[in-house]
PyMOL Python script that loads the backbone (N, CA, C, O; Angstrom):
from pymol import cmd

cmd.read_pdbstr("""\
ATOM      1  N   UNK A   1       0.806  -1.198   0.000  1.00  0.00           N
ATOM      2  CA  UNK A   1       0.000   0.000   0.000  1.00  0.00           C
ATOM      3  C   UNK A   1       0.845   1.256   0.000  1.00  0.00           C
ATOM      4  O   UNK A   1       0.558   2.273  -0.631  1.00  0.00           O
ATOM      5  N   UNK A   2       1.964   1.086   0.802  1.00  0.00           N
ATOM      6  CA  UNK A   2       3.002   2.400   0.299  1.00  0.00           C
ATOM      7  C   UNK A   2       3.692   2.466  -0.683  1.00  0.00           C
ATOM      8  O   UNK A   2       4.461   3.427  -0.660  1.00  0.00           O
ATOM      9  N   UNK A   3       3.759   1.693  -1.761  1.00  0.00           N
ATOM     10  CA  UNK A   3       4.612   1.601  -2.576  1.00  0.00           C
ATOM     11  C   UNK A   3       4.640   2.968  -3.436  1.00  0.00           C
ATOM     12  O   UNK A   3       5.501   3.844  -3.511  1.00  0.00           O
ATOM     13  N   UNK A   4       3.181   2.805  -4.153  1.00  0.00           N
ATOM     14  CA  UNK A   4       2.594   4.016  -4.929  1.00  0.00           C
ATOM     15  C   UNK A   4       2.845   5.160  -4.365  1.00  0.00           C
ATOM     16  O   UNK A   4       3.395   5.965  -5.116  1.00  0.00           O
ATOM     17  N   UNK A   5       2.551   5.655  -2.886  1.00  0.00           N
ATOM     18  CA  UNK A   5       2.512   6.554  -2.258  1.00  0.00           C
ATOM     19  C   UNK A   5       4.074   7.342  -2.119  1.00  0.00           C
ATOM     20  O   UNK A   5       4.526   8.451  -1.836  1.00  0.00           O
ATOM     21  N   UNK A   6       4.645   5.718  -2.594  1.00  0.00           N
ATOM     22  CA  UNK A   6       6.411   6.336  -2.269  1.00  0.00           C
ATOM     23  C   UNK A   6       6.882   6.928  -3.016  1.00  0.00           C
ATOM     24  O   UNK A   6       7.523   7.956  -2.798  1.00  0.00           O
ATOM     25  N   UNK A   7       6.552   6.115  -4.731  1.00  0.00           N
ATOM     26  CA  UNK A   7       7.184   6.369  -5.710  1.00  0.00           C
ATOM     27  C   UNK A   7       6.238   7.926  -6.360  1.00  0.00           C
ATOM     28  O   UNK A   7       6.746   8.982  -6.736  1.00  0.00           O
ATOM     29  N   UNK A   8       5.087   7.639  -6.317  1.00  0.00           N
ATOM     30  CA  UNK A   8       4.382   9.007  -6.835  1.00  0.00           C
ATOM     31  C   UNK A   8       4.435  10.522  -6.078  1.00  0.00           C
ATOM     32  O   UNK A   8       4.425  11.635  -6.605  1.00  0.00           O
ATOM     33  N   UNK A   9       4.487  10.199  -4.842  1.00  0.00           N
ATOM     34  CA  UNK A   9       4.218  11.721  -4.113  1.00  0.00           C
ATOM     35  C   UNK A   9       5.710  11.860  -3.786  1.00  0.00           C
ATOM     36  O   UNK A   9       6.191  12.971  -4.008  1.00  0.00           O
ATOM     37  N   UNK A  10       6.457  10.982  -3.332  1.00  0.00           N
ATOM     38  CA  UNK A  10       7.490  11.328  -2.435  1.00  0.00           C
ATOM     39  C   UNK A  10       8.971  11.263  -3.754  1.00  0.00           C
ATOM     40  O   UNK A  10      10.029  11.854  -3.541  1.00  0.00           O
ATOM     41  N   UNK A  11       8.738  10.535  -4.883  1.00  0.00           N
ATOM     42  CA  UNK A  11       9.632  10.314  -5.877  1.00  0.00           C
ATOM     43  C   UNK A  11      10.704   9.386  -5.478  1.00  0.00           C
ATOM     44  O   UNK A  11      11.793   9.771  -5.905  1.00  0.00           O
ATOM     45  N   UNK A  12      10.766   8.169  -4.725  1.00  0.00           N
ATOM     46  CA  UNK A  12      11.609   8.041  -4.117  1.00  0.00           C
ATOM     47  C   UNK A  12      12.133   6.546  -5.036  1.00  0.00           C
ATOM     48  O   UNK A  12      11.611   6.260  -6.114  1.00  0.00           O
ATOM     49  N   UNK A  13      12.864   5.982  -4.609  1.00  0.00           N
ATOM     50  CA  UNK A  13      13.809   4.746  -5.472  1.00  0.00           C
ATOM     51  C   UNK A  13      14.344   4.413  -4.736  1.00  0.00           C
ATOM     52  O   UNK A  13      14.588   4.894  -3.630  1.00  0.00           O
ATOM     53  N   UNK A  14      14.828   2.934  -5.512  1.00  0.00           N
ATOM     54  CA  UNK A  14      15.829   1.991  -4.873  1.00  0.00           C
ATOM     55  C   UNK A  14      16.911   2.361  -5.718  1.00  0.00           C
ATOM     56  O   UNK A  14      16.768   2.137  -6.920  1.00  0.00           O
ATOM     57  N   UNK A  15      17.989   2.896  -5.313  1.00  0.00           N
ATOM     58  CA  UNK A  15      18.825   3.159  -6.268  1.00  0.00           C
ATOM     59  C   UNK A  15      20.490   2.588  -5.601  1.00  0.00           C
ATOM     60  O   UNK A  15      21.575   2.686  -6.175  1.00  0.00           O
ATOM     61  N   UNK A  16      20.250   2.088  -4.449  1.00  0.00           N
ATOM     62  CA  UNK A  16      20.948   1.440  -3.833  1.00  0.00           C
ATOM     63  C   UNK A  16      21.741  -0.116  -3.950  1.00  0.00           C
ATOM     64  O   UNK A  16      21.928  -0.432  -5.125  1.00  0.00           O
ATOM     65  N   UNK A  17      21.981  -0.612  -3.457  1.00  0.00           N
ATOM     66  CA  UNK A  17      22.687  -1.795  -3.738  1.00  0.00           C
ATOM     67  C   UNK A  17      21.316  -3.123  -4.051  1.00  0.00           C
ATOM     68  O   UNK A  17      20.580  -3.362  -3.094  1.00  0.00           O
ATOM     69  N   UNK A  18      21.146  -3.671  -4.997  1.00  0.00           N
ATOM     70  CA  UNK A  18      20.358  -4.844  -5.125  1.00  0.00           C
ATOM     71  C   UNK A  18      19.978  -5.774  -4.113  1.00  0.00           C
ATOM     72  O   UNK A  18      18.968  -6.476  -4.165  1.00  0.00           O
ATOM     73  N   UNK A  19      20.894  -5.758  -3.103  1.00  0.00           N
ATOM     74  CA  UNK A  19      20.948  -6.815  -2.342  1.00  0.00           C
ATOM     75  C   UNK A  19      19.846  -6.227  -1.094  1.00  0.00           C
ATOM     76  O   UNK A  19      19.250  -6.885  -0.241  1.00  0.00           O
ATOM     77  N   UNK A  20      19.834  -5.031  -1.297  1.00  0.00           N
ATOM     78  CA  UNK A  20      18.510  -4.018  -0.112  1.00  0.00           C
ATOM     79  C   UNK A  20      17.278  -3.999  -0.552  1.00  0.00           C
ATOM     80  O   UNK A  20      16.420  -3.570   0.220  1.00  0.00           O
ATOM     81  N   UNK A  21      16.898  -4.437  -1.844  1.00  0.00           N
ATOM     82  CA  UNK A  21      15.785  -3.900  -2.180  1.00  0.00           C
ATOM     83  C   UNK A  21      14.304  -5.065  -1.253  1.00  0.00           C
ATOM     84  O   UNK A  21      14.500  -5.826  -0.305  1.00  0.00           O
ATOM     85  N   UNK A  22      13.416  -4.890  -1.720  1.00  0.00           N
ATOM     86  CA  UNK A  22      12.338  -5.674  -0.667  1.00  0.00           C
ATOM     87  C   UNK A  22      12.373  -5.972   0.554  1.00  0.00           C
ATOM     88  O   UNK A  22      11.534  -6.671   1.123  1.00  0.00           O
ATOM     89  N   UNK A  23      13.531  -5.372   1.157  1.00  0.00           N
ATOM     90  CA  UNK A  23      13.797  -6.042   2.696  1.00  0.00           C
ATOM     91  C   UNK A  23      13.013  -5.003   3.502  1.00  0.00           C
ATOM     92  O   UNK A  23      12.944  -5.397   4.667  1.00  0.00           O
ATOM     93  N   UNK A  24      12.488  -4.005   3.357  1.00  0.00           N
ATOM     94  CA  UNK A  24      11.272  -3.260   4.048  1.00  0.00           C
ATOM     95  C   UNK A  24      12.325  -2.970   5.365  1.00  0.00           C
ATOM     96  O   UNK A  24      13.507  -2.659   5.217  1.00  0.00           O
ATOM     97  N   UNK A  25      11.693  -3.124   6.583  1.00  0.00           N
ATOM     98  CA  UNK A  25      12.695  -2.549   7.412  1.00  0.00           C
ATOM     99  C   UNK A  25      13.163  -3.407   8.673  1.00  0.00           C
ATOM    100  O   UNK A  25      13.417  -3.172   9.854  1.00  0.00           O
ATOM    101  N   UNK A  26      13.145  -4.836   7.595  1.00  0.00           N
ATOM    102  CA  UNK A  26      14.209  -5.865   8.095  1.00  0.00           C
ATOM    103  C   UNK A  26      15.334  -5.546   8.202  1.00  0.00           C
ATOM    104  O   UNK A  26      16.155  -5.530   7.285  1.00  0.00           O
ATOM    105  N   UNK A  27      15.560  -5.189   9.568  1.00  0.00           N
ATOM    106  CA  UNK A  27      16.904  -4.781  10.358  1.00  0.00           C
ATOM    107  C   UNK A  27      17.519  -3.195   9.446  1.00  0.00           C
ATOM    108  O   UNK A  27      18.690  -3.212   9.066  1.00  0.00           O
ATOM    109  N   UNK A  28      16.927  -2.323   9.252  1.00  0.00           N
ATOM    110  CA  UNK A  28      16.956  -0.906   8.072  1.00  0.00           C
ATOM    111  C   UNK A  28      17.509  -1.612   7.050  1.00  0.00           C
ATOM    112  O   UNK A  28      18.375  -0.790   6.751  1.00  0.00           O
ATOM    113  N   UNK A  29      17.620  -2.230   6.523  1.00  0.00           N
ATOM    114  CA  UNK A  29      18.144  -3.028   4.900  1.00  0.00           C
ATOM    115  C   UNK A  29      17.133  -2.100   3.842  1.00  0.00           C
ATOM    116  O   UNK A  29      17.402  -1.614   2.743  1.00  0.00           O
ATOM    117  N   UNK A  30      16.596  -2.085   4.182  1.00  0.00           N
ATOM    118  CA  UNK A  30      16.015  -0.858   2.843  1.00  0.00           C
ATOM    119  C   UNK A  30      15.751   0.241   3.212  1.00  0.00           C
ATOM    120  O   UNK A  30      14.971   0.872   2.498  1.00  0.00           O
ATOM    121  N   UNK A  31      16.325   0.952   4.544  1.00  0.00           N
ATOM    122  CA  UNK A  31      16.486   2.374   4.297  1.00  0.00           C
ATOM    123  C   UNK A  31      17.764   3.011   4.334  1.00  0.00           C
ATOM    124  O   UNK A  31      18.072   4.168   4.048  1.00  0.00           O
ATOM    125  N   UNK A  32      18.519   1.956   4.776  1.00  0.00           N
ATOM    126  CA  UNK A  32      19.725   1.914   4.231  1.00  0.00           C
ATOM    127  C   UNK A  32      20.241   1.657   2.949  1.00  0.00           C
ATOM    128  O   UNK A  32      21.376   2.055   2.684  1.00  0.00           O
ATOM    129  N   UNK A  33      19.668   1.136   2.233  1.00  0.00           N
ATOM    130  CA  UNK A  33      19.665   0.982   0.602  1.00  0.00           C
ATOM    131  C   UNK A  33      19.370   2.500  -0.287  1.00  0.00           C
ATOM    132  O   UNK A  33      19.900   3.129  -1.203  1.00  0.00           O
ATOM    133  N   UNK A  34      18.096   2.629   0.686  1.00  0.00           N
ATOM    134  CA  UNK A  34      17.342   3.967   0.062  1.00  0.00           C
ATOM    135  C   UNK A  34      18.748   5.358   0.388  1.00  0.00           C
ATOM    136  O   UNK A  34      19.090   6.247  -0.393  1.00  0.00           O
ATOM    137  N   UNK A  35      19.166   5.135   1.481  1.00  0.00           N
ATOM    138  CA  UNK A  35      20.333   5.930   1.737  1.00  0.00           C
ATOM    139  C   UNK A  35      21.252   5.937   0.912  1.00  0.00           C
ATOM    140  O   UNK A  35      21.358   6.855   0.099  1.00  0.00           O
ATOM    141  N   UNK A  36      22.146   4.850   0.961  1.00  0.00           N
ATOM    142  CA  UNK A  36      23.036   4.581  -0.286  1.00  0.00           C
ATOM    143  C   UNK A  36      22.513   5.232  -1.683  1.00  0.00           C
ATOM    144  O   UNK A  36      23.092   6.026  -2.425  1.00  0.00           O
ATOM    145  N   UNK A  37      21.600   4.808  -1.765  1.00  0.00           N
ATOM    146  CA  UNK A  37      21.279   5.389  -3.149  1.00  0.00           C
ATOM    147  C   UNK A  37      21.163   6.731  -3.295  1.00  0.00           C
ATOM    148  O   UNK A  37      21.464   7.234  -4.378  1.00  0.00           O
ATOM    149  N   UNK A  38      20.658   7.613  -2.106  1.00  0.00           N
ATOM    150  CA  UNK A  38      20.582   9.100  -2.310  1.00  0.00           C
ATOM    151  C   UNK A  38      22.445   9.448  -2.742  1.00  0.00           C
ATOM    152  O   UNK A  38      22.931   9.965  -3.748  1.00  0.00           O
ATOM    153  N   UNK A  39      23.048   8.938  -1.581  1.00  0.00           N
ATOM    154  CA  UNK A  39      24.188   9.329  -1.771  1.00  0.00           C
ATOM    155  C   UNK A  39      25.045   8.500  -3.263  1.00  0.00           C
ATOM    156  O   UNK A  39      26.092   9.052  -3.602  1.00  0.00           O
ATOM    157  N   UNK A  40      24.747   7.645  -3.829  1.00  0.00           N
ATOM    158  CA  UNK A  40      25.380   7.662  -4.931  1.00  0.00           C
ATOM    159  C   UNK A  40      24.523   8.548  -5.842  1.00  0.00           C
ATOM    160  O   UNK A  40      25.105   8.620  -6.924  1.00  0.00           O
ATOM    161  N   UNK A  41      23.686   9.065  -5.854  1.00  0.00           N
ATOM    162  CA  UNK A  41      22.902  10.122  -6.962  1.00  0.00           C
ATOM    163  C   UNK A  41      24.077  11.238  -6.400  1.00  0.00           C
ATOM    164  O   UNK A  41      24.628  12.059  -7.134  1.00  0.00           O
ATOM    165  N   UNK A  42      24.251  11.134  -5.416  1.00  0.00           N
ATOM    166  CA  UNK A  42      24.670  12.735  -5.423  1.00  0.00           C
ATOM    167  C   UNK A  42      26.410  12.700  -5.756  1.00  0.00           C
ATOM    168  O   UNK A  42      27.031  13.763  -5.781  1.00  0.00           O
ATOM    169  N   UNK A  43      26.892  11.781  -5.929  1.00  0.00           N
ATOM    170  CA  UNK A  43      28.242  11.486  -6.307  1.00  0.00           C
ATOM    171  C   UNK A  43      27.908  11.516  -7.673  1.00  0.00           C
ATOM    172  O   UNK A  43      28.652  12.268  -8.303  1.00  0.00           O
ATOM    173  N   UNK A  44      26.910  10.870  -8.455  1.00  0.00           N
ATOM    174  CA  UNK A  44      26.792  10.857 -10.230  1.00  0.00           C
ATOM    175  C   UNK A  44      26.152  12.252 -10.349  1.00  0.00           C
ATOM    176  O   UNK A  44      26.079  12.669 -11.505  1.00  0.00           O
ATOM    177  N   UNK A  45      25.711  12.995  -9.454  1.00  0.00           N
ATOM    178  CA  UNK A  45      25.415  14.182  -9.980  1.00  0.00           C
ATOM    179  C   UNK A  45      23.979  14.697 -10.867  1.00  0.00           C
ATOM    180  O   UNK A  45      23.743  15.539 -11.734  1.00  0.00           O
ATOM    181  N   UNK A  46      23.100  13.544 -10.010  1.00  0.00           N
ATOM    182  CA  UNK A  46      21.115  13.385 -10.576  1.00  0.00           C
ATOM    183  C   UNK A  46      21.148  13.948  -9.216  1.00  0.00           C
ATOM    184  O   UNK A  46      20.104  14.589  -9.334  1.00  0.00           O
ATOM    185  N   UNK A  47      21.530  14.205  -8.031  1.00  0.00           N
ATOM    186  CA  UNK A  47      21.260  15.284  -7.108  1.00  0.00           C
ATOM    187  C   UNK A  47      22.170  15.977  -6.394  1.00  0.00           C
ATOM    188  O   UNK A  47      23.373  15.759  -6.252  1.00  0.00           O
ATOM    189  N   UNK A  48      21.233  17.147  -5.797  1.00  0.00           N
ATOM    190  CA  UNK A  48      22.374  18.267  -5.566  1.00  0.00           C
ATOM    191  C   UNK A  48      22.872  17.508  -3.899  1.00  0.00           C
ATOM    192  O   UNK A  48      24.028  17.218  -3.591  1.00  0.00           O
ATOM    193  N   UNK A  49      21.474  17.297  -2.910  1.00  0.00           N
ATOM    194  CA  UNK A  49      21.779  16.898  -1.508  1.00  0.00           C
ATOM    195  C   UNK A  49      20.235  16.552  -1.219  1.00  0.00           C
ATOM    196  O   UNK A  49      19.274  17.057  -1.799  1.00  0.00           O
ATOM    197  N   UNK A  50      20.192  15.401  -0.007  1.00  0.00           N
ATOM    198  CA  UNK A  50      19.562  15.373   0.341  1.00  0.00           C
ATOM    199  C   UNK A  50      18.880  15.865   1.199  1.00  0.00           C
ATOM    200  O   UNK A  50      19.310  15.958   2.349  1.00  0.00           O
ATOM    201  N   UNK A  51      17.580  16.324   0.827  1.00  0.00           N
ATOM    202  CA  UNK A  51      16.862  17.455   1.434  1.00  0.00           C
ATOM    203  C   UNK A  51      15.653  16.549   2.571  1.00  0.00           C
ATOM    204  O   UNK A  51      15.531  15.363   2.878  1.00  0.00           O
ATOM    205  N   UNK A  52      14.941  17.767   2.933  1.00  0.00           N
ATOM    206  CA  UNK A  52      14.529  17.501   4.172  1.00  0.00           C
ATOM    207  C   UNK A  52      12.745  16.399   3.993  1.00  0.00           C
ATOM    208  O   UNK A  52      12.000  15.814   4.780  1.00  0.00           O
ATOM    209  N   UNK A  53      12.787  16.636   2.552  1.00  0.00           N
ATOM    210  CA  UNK A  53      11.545  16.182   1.875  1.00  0.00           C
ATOM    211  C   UNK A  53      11.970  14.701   1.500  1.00  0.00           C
ATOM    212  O   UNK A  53      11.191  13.765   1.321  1.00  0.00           O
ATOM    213  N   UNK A  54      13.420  14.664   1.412  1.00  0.00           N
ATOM    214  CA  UNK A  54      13.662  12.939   1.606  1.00  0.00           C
ATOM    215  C   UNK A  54      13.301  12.293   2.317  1.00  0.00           C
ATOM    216  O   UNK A  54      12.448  11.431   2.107  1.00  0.00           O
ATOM    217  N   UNK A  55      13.976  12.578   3.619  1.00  0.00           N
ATOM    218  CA  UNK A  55      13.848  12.489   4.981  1.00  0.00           C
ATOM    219  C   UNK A  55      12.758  12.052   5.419  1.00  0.00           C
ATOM    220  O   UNK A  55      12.502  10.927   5.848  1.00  0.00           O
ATOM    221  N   UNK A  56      11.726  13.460   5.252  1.00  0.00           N
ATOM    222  CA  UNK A  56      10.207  13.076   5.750  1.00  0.00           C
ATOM    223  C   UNK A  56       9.409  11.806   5.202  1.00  0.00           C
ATOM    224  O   UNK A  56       8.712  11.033   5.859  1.00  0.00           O
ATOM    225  N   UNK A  57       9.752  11.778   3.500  1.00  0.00           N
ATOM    226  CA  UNK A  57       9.095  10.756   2.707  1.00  0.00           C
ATOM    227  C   UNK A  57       9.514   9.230   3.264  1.00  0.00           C
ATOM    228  O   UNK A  57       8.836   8.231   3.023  1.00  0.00           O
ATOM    229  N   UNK A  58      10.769   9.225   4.062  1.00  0.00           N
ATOM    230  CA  UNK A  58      11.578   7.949   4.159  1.00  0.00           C
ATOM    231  C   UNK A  58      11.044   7.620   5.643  1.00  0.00           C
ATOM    232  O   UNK A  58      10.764   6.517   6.112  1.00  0.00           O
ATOM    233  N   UNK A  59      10.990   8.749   6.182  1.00  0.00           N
ATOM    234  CA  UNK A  59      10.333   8.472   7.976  1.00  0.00           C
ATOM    235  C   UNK A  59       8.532   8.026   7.450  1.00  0.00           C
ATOM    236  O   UNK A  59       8.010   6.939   7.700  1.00  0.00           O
ATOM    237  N   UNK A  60       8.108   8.746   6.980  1.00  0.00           N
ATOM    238  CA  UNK A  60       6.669   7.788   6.611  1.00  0.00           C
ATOM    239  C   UNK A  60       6.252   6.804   6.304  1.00  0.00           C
ATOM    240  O   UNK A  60       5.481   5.978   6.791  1.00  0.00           O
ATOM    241  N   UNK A  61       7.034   6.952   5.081  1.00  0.00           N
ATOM    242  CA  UNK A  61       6.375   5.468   4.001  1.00  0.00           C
ATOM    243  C   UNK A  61       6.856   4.344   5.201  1.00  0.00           C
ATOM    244  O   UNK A  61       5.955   3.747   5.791  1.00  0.00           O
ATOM    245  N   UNK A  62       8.197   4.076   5.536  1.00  0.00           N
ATOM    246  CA  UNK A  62       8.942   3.003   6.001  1.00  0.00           C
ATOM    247  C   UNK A  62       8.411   2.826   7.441  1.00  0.00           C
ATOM    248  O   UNK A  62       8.546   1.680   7.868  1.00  0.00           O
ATOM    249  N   UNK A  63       7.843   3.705   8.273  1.00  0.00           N
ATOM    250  CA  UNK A  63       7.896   3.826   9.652  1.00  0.00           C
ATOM    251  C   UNK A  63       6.204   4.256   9.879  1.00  0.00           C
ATOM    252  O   UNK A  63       5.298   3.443   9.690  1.00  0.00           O
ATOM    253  N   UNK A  64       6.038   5.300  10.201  1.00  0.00           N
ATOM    254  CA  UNK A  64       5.056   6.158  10.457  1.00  0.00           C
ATOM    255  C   UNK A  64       3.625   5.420   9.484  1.00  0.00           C
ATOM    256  O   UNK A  64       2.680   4.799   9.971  1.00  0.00           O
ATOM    257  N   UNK A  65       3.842   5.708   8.130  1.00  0.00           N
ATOM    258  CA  UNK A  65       2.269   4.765   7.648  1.00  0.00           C
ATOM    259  C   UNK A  65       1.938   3.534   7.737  1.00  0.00           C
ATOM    260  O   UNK A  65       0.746   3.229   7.767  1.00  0.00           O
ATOM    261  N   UNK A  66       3.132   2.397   7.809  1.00  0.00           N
ATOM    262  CA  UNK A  66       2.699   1.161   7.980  1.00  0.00           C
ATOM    263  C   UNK A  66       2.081   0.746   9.374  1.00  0.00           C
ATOM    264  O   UNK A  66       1.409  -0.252   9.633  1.00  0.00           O
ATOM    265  N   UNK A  67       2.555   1.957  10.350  1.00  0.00           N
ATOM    266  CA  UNK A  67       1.705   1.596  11.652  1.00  0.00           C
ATOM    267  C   UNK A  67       0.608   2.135  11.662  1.00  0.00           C
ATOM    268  O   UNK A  67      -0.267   1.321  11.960  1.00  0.00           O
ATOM    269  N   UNK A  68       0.194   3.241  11.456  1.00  0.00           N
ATOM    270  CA  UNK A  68      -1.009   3.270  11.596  1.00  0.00           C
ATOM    271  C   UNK A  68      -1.850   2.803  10.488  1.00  0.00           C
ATOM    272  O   UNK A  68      -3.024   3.170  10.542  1.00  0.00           O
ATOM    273  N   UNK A  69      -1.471   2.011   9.415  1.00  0.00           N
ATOM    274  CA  UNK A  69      -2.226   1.009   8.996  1.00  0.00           C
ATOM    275  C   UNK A  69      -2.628  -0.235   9.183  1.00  0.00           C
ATOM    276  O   UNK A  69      -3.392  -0.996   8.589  1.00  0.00           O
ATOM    277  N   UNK A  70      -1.930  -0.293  10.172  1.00  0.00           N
ATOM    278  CA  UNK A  70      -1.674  -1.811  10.951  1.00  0.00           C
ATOM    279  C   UNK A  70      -2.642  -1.674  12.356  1.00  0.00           C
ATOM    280  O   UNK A  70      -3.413  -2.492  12.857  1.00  0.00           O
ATOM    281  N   UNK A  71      -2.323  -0.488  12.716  1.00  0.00           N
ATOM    282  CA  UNK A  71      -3.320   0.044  13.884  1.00  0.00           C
ATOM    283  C   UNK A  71      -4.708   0.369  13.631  1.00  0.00           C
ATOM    284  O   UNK A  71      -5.511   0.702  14.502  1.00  0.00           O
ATOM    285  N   UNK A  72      -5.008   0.228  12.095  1.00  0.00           N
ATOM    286  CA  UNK A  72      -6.021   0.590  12.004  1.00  0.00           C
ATOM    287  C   UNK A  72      -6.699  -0.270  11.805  1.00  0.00           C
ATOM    288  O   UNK A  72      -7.674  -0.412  12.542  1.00  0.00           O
ATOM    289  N   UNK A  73      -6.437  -1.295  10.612  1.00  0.00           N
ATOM    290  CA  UNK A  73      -6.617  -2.871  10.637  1.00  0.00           C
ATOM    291  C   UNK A  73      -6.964  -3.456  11.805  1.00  0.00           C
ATOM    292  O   UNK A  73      -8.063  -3.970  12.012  1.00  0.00           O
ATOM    293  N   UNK A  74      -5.923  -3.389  12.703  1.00  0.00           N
ATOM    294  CA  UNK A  74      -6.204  -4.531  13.547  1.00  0.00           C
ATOM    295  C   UNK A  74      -7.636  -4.269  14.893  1.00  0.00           C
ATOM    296  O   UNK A  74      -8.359  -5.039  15.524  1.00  0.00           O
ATOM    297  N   UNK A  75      -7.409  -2.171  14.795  1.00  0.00           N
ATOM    298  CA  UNK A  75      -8.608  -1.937  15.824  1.00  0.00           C
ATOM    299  C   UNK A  75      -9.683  -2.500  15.418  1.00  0.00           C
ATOM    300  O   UNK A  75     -10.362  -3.150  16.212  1.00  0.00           O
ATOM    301  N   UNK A  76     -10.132  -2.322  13.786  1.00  0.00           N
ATOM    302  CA  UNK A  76     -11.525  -2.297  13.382  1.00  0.00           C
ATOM    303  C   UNK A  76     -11.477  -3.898  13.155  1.00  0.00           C
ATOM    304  O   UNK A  76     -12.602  -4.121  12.707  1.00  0.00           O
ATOM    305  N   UNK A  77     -10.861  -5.018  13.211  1.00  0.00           N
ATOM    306  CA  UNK A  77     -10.826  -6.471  13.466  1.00  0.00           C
ATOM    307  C   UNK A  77     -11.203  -6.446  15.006  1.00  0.00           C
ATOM    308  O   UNK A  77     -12.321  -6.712  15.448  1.00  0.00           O
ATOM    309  N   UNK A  78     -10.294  -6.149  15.619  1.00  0.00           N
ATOM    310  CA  UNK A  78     -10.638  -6.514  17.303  1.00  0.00           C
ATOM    311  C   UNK A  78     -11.874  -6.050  17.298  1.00  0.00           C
ATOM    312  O   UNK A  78     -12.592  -6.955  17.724  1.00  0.00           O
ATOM    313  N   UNK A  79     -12.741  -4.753  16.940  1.00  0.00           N
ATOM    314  CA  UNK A  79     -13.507  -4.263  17.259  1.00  0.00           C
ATOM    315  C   UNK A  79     -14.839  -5.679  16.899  1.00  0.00           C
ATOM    316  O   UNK A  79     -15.403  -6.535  17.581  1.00  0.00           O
ATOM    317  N   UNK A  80     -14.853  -5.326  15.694  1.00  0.00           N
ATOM    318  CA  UNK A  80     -15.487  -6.650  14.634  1.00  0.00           C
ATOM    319  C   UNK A  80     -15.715  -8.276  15.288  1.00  0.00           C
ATOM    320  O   UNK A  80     -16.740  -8.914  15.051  1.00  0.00           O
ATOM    321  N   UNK A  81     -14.773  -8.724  15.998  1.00  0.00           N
ATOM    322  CA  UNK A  81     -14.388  -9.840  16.633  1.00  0.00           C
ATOM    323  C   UNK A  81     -14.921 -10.024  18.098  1.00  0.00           C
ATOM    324  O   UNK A  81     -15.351 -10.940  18.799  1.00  0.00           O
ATOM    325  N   UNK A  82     -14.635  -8.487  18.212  1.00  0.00           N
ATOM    326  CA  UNK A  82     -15.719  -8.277  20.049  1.00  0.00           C
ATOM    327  C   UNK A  82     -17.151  -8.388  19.974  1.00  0.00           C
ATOM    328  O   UNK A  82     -17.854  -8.811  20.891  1.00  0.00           O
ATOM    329  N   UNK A  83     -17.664  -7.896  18.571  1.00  0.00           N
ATOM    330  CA  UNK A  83     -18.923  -7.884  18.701  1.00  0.00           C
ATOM    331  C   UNK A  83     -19.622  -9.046  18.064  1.00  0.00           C
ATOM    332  O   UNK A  83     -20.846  -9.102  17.951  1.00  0.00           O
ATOM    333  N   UNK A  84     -19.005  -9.732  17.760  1.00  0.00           N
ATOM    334  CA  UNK A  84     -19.231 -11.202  17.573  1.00  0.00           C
ATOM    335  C   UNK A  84     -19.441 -12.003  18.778  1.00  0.00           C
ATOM    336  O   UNK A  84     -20.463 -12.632  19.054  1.00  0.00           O
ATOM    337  N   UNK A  85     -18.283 -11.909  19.522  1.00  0.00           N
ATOM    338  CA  UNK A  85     -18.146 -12.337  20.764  1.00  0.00           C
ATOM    339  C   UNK A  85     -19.073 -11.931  22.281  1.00  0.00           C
ATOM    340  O   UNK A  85     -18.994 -12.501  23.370  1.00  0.00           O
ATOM    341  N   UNK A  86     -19.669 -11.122  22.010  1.00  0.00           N
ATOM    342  CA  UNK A  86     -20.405 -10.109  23.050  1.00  0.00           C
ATOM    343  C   UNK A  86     -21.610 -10.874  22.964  1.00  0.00           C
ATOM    344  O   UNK A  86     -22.016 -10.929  24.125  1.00  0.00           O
ATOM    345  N   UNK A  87     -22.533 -11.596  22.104  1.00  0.00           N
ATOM    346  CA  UNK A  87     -23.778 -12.294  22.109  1.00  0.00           C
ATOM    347  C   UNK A  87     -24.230 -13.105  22.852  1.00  0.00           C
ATOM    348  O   UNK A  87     -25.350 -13.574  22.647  1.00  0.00           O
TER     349      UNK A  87
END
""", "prot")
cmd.dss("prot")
cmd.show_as("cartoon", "prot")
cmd.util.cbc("prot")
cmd.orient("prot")
């Protein structure tokens, strides 16, 4: 569900080492990838530095939205599951 959200709003890539990609944030293996990769753009010279709109996009997608999608999921299940159970 973040994927789209990553690549369309935030512009972001794997531009990092192959061996990071899909590992989500098994042990930071892909935001450390995502890192690497800012910094080899900015050694080939496709960017100037990484800005603060990286940052934010990389603290969300990876951290911040998958929980409260997970928190949200699982309230409206528990919720769903209680009132099953309540009869």
């Amino acid at each position: 569900m973040t994927g789209p959200i990553a690549t369309c709003i935030f512009g972001m890539q794997m531009n990092g080492a192959p061996i990071s990609s899909g590992m989500g944030t098994c042990g930071l293996v892909g935001q450390i990838g995502v890192y690497t990769g800012w910094l080899n753009d900015i050694a080939a010279g496709a960017k100037t530095a990484v800005t603060a709109m990286d940052w934010l996009g990389l603290v969300l997608i990876c951290f911040v939205l998958p929980a409260v999608l997970f928190l949200s999921l699982t309230s409206s299940s528990a919720r769903s599951a209680g009132s099953r159970t309540a009869t």
